[in-house]
C-alpha positions as CSV (number, residue, x, y, z in Angstrom):
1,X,7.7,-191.7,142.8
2,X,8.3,-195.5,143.0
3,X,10.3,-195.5,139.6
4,X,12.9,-192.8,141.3
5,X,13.2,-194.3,144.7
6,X,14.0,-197.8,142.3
7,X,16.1,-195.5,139.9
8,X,18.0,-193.8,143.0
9,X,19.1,-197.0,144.5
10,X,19.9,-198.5,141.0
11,X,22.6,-195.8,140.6
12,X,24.0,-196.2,144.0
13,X,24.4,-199.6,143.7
14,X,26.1,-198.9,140.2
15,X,28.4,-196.2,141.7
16,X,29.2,-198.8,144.7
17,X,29.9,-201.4,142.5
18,X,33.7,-201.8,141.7
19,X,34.7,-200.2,138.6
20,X,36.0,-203.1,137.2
21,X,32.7,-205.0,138.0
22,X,30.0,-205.5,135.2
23,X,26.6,-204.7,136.6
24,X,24.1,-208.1,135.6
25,X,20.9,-207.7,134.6
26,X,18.3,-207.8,137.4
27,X,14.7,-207.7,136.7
28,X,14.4,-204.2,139.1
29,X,16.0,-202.4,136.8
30,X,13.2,-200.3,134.2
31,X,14.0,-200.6,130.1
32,X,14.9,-197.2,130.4
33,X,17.7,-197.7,132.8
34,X,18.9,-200.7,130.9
35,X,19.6,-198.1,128.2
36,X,20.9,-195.8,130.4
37,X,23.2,-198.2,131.3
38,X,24.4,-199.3,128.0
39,X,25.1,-195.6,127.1
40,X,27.3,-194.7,130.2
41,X,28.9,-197.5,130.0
42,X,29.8,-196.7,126.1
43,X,30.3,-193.2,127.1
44,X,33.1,-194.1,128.8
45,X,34.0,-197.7,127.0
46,X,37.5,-198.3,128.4
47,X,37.7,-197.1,131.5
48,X,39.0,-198.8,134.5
49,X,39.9,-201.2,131.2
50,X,39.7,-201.8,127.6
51,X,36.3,-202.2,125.9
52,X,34.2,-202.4,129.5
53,X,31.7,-200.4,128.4
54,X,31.1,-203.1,125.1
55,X,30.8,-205.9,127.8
56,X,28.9,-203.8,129.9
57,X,26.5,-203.6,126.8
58,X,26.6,-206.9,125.6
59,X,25.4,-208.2,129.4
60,X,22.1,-206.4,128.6
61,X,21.4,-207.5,125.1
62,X,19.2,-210.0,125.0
63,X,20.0,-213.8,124.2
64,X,18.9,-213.4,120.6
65,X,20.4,-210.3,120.1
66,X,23.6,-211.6,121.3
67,X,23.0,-214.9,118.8
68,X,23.1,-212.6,116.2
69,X,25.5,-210.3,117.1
70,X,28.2,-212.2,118.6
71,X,30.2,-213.7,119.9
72,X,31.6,-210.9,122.2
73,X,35.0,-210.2,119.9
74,X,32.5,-210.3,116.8
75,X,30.0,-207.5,118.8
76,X,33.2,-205.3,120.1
77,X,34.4,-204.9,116.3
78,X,30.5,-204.2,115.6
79,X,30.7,-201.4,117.4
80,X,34.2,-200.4,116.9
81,X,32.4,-200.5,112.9
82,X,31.5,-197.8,111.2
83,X,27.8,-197.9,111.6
84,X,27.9,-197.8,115.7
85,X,31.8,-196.6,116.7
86,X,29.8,-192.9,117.0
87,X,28.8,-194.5,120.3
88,X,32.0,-195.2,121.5
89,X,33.2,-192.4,123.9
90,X,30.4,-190.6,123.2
91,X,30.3,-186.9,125.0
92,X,26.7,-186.6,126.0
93,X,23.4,-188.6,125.4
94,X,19.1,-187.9,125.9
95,X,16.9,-190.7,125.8
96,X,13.2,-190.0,125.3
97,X,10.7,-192.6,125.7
98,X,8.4,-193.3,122.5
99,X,6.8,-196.4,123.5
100,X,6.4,-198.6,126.1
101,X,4.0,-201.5,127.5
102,X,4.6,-204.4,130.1
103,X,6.7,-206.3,127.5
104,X,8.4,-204.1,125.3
105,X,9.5,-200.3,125.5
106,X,11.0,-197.8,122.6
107,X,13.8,-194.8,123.0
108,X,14.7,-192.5,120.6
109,X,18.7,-192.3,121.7
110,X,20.4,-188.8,120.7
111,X,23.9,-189.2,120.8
112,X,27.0,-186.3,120.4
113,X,30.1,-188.2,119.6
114,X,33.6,-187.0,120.1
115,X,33.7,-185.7,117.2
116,X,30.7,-182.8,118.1
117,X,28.3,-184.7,115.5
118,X,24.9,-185.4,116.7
119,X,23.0,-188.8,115.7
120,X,19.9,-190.5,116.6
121,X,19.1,-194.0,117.1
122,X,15.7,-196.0,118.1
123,X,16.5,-198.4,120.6
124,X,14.4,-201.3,121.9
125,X,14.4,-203.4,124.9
126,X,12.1,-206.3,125.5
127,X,10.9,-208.2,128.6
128,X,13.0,-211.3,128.1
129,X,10.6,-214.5,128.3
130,X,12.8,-216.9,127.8
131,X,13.7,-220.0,130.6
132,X,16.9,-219.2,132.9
133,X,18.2,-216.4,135.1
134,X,17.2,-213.6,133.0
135,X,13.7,-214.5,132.4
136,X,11.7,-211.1,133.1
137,X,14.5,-208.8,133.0
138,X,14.5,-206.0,130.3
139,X,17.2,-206.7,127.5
140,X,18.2,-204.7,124.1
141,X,16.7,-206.5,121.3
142,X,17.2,-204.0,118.3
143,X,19.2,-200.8,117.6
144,X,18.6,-198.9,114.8
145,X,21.1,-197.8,112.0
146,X,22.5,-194.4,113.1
147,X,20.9,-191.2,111.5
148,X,22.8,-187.9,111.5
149,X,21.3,-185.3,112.8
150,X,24.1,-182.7,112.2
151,X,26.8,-181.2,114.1
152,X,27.2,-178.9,117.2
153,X,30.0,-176.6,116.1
């Protein structure tokens, strides 16, 4: 019951939030909804403006991830790539819940693209542990290669 009363006011305070605003990581918000998050925000990636839904994403990947991966223009082209651009104004998503423990939780991520073509993705999010203003809040550390499930028409 806890988890949707947090959930609940999570989303309003996402919905309240200016459009234009990126939402920050926060350690109230659950792995799951740091997902969630990421996947709306891809779902709709350039609305009120071009590519918010990548920097939406990129605020909730963790330091190392984001060592890796970026910087930002070097992630948005990631994306934009042909490995991940299936997640780009995506039509619908389901995220199931394989794994999780106090530091480190697993999602199997089914996505339907634009396209009607369905594709499945593990995604982890970690506890981050590391000194500074996101210490304890749940950030993306891996996403897995896409796998193609099949199509819907």
């Amino acid at each position: 019951m806890k988890s949707k009363i947090i959930l609940f006011f999570i989303t309003i305070f996402y919905f309240n939030t200016s459009l234009a605003d990126v939402l920050k990581p926060s350690i109230d918000i659950d792995p799951k909804q740091v997902v969630l998050i990421q996947l709306n925000a891809l779902m709709k990636n350039d609305s009120p403006y071009k590519d918010r839904g990548i920097e939406q994403t990129w605020e909730f990947a963790h330091p190392n991830n984001q060592r890796i991966t970026g910087p930002l223009n070097r992630f948005k082209n990631m994306l934009k790539g042909a490995s991940y651009s299936m997640l780009i104004d995506h039509t619908e998503n389901t995220v199931t819940e394989l794994y999780k423990s106090n530091t480190s939780a697993t999602y199997e991520v089914v996505v339907l693209d634009k396209e009607k073509k369905y594709f499945k993705f593990k995604w982890k999010v970690e506890k981050n542990n590391l000194d500074g203003k996101l210490l304890n809040c749940w950030l993306t550390t891996a996403v897995s290669q896409p796998i193609p499930m099949g199509s819907s028409i």
